[in-house]
N, CA, C and O atoms as a CHARMM CRD file, in Angstrom:
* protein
*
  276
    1    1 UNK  N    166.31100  88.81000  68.01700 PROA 1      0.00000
    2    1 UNK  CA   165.07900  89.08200  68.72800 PROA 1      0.00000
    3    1 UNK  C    164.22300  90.01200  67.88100 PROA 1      0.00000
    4    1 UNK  O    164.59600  91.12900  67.52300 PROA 1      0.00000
    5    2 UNK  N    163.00000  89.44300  67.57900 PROA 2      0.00000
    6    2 UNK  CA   161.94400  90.21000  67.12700 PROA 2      0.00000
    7    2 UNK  C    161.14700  91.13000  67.95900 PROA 2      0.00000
    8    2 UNK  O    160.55500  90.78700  68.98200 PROA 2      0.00000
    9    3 UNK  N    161.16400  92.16300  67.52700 PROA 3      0.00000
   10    3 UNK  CA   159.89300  93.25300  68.94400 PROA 3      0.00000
   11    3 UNK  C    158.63600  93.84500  67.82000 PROA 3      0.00000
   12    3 UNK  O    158.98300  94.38100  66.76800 PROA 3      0.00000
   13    4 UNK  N    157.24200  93.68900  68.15900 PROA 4      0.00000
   14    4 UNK  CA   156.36500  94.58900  67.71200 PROA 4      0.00000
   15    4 UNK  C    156.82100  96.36700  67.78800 PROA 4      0.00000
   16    4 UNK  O    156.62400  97.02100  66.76300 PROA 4      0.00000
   17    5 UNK  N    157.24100  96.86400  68.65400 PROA 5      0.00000
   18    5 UNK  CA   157.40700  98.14800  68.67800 PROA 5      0.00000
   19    5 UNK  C    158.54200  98.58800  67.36700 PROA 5      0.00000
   20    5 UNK  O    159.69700  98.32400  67.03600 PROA 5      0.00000
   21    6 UNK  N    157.52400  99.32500  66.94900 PROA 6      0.00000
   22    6 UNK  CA   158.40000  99.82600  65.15900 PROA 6      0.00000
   23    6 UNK  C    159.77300 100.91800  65.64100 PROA 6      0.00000
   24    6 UNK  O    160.86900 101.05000  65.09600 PROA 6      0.00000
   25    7 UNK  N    159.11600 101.71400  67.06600 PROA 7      0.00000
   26    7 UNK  CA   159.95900 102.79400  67.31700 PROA 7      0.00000
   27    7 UNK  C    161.73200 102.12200  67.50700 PROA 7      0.00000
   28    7 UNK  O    162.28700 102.49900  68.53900 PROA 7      0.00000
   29    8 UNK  N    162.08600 101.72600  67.11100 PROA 8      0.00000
   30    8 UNK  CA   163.64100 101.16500  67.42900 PROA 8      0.00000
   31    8 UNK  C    165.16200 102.02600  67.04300 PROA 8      0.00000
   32    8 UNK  O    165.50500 102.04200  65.86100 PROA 8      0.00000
   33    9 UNK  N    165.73800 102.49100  67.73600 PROA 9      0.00000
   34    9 UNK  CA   166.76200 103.44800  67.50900 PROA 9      0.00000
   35    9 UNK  C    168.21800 102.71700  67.95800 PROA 9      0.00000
   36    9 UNK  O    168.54000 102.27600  69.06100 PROA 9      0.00000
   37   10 UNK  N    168.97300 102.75300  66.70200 PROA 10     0.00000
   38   10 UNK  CA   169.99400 101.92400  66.94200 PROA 10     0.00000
   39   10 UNK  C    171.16700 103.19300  68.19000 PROA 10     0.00000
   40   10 UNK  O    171.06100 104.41600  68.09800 PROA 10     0.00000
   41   11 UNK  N    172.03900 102.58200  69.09500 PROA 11     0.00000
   42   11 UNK  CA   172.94500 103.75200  69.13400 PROA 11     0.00000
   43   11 UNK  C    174.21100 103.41500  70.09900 PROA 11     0.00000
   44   11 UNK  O    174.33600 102.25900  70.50300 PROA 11     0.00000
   45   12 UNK  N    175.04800 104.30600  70.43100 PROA 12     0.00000
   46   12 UNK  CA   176.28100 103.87100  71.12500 PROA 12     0.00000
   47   12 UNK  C    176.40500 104.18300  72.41400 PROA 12     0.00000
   48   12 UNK  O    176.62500 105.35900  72.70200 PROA 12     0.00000
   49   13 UNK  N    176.31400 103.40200  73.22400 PROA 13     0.00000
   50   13 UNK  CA   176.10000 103.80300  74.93100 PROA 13     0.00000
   51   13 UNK  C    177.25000 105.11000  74.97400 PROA 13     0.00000
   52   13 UNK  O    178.41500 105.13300  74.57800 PROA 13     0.00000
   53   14 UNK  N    176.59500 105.93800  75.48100 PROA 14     0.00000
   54   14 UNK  CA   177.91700 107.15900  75.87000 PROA 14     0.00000
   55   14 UNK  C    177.81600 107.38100  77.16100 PROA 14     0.00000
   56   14 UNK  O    178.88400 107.74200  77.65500 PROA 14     0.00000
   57   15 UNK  N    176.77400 107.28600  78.02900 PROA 15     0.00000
   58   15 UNK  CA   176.99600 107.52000  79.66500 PROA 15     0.00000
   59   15 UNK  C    176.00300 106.54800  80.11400 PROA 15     0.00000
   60   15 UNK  O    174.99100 106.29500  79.46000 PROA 15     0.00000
   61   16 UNK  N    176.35800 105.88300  81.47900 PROA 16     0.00000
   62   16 UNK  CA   175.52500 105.33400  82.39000 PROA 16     0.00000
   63   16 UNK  C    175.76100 105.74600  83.90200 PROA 16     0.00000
   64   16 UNK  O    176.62200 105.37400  84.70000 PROA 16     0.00000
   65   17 UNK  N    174.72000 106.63200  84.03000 PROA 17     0.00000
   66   17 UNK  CA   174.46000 107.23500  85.73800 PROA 17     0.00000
   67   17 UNK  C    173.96800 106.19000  86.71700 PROA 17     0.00000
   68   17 UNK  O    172.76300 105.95900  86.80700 PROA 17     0.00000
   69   18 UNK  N    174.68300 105.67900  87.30500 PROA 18     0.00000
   70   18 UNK  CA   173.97100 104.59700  88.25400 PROA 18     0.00000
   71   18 UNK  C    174.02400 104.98700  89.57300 PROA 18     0.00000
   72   18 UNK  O    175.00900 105.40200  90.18400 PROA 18     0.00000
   73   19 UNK  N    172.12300 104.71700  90.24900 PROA 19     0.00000
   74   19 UNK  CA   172.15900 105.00100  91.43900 PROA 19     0.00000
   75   19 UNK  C    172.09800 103.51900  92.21500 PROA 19     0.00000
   76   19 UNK  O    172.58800 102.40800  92.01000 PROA 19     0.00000
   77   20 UNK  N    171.12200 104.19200  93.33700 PROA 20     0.00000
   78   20 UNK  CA   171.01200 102.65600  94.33600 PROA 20     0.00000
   79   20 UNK  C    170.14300 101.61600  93.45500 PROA 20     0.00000
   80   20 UNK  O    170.54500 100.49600  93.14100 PROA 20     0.00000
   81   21 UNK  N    168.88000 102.16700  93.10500 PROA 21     0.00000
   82   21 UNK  CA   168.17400 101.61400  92.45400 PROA 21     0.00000
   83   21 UNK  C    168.22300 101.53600  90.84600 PROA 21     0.00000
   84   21 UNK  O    168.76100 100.61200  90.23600 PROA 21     0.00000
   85   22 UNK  N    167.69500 102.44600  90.35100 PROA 22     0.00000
   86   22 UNK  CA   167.74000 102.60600  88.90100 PROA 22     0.00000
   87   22 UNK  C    169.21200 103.07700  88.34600 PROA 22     0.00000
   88   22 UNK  O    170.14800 103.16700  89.14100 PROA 22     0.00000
   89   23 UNK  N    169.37400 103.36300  87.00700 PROA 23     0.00000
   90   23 UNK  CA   170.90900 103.90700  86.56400 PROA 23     0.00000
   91   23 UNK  C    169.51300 104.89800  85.55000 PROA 23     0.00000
   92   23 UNK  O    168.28400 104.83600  85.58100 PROA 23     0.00000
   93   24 UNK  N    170.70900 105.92500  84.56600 PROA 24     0.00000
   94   24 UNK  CA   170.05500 106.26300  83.05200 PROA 24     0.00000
   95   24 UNK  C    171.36800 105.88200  82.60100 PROA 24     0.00000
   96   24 UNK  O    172.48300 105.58100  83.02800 PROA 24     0.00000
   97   25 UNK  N    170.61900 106.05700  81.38300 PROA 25     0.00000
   98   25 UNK  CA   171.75300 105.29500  80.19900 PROA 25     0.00000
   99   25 UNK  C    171.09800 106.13600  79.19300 PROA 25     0.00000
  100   25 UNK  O    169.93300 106.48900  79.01200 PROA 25     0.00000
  101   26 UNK  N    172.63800 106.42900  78.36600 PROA 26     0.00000
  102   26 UNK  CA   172.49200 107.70000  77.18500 PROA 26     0.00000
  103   26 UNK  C    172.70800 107.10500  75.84600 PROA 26     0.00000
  104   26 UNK  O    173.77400 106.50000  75.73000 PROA 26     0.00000
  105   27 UNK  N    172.08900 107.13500  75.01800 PROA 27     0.00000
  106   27 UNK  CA   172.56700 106.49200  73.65300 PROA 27     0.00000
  107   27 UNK  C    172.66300 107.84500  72.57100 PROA 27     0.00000
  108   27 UNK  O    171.95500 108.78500  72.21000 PROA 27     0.00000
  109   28 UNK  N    173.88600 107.34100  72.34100 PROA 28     0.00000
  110   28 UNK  CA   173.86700 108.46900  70.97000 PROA 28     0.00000
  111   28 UNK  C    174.17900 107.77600  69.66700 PROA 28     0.00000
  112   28 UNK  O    175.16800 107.29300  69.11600 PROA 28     0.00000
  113   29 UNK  N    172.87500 107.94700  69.41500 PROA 29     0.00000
  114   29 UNK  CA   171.98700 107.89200  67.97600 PROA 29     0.00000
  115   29 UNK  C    172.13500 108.43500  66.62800 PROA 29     0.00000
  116   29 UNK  O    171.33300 108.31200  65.70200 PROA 29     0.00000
  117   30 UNK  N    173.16300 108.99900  66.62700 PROA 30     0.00000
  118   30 UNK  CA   173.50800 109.75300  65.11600 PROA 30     0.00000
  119   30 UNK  C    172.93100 110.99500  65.74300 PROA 30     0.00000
  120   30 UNK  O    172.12200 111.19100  66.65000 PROA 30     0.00000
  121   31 UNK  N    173.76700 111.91300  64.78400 PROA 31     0.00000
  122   31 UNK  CA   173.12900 113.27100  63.84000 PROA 31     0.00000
  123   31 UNK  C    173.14300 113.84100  65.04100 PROA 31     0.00000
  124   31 UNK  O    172.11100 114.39200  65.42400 PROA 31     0.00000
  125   32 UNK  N    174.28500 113.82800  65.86100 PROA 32     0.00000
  126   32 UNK  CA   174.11200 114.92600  66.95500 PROA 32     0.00000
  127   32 UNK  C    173.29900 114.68500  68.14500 PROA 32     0.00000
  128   32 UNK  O    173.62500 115.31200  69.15200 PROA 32     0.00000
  129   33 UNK  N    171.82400 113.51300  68.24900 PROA 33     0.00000
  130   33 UNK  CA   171.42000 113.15600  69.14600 PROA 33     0.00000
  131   33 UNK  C    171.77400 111.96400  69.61600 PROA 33     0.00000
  132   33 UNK  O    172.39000 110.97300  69.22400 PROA 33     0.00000
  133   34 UNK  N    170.94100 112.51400  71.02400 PROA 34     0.00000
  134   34 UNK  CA   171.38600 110.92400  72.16500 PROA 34     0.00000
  135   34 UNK  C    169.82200 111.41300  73.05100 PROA 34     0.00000
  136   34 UNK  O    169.22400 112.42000  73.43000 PROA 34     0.00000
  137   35 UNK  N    169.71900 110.03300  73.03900 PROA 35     0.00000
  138   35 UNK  CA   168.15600 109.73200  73.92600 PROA 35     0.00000
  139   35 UNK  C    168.59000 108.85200  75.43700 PROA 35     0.00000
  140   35 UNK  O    169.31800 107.86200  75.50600 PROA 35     0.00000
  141   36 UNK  N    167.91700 109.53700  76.53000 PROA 36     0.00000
  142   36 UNK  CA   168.27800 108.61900  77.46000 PROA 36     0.00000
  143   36 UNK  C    167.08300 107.50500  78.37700 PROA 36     0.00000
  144   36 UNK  O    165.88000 107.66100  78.16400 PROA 36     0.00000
  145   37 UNK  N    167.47000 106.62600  79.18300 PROA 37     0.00000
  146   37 UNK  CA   166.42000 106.32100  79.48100 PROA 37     0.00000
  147   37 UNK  C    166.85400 105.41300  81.32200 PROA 37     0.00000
  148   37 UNK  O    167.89900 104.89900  81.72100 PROA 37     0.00000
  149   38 UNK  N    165.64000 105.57200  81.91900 PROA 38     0.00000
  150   38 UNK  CA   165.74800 105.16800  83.41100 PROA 38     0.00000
  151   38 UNK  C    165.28000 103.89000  83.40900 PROA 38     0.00000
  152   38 UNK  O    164.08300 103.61900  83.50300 PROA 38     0.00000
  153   39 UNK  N    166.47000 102.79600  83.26900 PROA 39     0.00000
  154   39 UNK  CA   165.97700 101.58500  83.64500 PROA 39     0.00000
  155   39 UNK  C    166.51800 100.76600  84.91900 PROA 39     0.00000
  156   39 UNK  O    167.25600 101.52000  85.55500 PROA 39     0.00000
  157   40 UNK  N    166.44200  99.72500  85.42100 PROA 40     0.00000
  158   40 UNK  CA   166.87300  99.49700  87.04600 PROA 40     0.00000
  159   40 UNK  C    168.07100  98.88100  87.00800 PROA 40     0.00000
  160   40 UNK  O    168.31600  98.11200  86.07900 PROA 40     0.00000
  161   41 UNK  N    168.98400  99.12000  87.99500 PROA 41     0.00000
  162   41 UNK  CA   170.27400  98.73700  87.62400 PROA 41     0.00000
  163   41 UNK  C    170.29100  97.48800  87.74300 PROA 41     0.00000
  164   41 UNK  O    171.48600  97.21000  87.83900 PROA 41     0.00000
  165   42 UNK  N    169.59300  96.39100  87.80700 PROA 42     0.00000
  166   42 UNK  CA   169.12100  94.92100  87.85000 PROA 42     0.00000
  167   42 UNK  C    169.46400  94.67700  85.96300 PROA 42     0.00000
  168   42 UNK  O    170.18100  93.89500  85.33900 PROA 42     0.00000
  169   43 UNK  N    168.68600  95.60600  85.63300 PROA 43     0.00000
  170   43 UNK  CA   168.67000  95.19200  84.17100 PROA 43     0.00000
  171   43 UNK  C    170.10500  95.58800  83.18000 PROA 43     0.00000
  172   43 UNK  O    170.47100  95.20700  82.06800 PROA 43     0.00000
  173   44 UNK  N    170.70500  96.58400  84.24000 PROA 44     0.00000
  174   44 UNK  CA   171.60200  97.38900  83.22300 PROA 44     0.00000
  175   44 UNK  C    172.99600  96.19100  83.56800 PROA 44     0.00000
  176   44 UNK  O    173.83000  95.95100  82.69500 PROA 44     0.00000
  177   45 UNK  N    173.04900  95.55200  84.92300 PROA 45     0.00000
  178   45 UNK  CA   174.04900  94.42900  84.80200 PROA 45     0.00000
  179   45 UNK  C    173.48500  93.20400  84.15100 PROA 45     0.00000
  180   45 UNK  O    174.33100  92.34900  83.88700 PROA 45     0.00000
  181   46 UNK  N    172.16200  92.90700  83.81100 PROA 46     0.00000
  182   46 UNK  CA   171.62700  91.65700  83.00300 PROA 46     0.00000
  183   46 UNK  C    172.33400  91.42000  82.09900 PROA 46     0.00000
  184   46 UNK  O    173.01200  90.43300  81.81600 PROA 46     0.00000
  185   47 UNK  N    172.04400  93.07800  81.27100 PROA 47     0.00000
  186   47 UNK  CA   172.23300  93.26400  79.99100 PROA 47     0.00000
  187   47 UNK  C    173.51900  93.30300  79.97900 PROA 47     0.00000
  188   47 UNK  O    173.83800  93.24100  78.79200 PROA 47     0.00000
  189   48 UNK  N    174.63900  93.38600  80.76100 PROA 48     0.00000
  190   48 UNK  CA   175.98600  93.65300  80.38700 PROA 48     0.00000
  191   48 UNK  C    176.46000  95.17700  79.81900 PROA 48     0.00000
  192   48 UNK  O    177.58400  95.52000  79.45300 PROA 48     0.00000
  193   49 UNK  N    175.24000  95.95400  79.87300 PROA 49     0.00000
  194   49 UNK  CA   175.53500  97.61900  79.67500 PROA 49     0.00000
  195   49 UNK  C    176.47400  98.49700  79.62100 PROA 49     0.00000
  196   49 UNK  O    176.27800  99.16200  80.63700 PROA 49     0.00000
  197   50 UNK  N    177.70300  99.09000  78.89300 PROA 50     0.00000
  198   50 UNK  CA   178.91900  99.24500  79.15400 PROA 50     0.00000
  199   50 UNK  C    179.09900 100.59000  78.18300 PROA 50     0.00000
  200   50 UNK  O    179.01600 100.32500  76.98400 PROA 50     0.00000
  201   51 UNK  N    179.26800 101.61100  78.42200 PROA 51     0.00000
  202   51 UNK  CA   179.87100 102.50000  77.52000 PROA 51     0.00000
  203   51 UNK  C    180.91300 102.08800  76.31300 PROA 51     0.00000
  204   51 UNK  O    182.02300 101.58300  76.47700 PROA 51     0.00000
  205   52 UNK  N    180.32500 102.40700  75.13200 PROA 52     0.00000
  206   52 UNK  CA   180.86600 101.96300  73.81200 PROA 52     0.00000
  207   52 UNK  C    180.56600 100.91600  73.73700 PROA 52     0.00000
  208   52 UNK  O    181.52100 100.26900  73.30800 PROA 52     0.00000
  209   53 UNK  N    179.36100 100.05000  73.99600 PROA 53     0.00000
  210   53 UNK  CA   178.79400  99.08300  73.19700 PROA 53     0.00000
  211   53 UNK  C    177.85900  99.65600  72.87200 PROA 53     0.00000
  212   53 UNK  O    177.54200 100.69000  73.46100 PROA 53     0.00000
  213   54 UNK  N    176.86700  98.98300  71.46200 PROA 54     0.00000
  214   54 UNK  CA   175.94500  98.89300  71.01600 PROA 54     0.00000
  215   54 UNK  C    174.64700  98.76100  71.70000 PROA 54     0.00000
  216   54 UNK  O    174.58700  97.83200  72.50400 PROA 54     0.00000
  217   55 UNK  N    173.73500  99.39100  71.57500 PROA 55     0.00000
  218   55 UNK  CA   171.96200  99.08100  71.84100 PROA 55     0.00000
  219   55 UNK  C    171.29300  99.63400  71.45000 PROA 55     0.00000
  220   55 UNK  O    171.64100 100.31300  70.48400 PROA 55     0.00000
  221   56 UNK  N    169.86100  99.72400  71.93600 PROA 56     0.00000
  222   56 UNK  CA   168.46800  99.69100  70.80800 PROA 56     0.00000
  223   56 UNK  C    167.68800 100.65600  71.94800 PROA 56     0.00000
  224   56 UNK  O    167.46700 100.13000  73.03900 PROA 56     0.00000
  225   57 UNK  N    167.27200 102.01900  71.73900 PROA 57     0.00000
  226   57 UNK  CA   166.10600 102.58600  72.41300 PROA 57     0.00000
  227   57 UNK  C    164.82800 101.91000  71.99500 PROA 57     0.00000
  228   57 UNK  O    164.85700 101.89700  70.76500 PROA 57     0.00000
  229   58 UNK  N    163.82100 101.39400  72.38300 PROA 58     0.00000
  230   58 UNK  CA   162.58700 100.92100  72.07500 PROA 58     0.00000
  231   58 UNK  C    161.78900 101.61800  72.82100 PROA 58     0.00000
  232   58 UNK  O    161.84100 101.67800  74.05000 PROA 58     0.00000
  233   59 UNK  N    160.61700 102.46400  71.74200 PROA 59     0.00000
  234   59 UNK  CA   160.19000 103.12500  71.89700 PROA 59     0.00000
  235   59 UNK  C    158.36400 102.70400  71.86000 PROA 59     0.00000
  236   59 UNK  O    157.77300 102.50500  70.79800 PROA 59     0.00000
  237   60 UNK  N    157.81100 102.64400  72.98200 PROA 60     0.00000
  238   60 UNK  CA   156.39200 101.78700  72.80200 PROA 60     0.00000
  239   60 UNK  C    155.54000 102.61700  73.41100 PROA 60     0.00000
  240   60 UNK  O    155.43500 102.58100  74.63700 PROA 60     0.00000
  241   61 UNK  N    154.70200 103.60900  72.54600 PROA 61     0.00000
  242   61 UNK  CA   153.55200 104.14500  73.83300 PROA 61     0.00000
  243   61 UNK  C    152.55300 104.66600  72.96200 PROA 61     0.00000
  244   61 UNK  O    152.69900 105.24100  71.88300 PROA 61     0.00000
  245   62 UNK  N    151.51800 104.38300  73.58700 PROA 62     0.00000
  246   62 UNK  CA   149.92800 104.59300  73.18000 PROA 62     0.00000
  247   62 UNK  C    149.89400 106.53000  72.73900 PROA 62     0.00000
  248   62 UNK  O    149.00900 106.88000  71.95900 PROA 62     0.00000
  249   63 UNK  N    150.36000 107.04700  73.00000 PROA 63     0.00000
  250   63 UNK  CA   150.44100 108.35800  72.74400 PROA 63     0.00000
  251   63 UNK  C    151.66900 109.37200  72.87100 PROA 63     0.00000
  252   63 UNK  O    152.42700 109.14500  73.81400 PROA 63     0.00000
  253   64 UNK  N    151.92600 110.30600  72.16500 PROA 64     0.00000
  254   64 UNK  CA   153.29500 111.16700  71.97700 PROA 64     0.00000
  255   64 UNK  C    152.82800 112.40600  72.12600 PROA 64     0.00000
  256   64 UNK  O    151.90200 112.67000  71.36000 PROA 64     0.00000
  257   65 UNK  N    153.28100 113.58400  73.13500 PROA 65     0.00000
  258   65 UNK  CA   153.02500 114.98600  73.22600 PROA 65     0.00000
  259   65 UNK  C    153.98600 115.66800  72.09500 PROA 65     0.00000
  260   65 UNK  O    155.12700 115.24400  71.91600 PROA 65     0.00000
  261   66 UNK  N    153.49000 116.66100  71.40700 PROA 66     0.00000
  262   66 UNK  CA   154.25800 117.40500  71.00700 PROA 66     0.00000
  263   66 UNK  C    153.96300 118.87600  71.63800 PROA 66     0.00000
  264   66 UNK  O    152.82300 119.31300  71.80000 PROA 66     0.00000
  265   67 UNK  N    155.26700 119.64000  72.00000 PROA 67     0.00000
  266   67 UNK  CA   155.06800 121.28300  72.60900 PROA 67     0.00000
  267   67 UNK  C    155.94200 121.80400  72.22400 PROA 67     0.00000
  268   67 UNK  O    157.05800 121.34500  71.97900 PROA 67     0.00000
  269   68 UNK  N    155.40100 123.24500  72.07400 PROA 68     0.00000
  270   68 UNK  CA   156.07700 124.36200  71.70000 PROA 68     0.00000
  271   68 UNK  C    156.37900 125.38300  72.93400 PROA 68     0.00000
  272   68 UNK  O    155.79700 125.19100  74.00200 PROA 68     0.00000
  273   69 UNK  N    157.21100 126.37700  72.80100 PROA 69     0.00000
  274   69 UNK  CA   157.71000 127.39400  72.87100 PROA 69     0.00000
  275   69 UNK  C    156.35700 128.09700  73.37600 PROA 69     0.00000
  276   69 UNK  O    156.34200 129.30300  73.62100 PROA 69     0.00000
């Protein structure tokens, strides 16, 4: 699968919080980080989602905050 969005982060499922509706799901990404993200638990059984498999954060947005301290 090809995606326009350049932001793509390879990584290793390490937790999935599942509620009624949505779950998060944690990927850890190398180098000490892990990014998580709230998608609906519709998608997280689509996908077959499982701690210690493989996936892709895709990262797509018209603008990025940066803040300090």
């Amino acid at each position: 699968m090809k995606l326009s969005a350049r932001n793509q982060l390879k990584g290793t499922i390490v937790g999935i919080k599942e509620g009624a509706v949505n779950g998060i799901v944690v990927l850890d990404i190398g180098g000490g980080n892990k990014i998580s993200a709230t998608i609906s638990m519709d998608s997280i059984k689509e996908l077959g989602l499982a701690e210690g498999k493989s996936a892709y954060a895709v990262v797509k947005a018209t603008s990025v905050m940066i803040g300090i301290d």
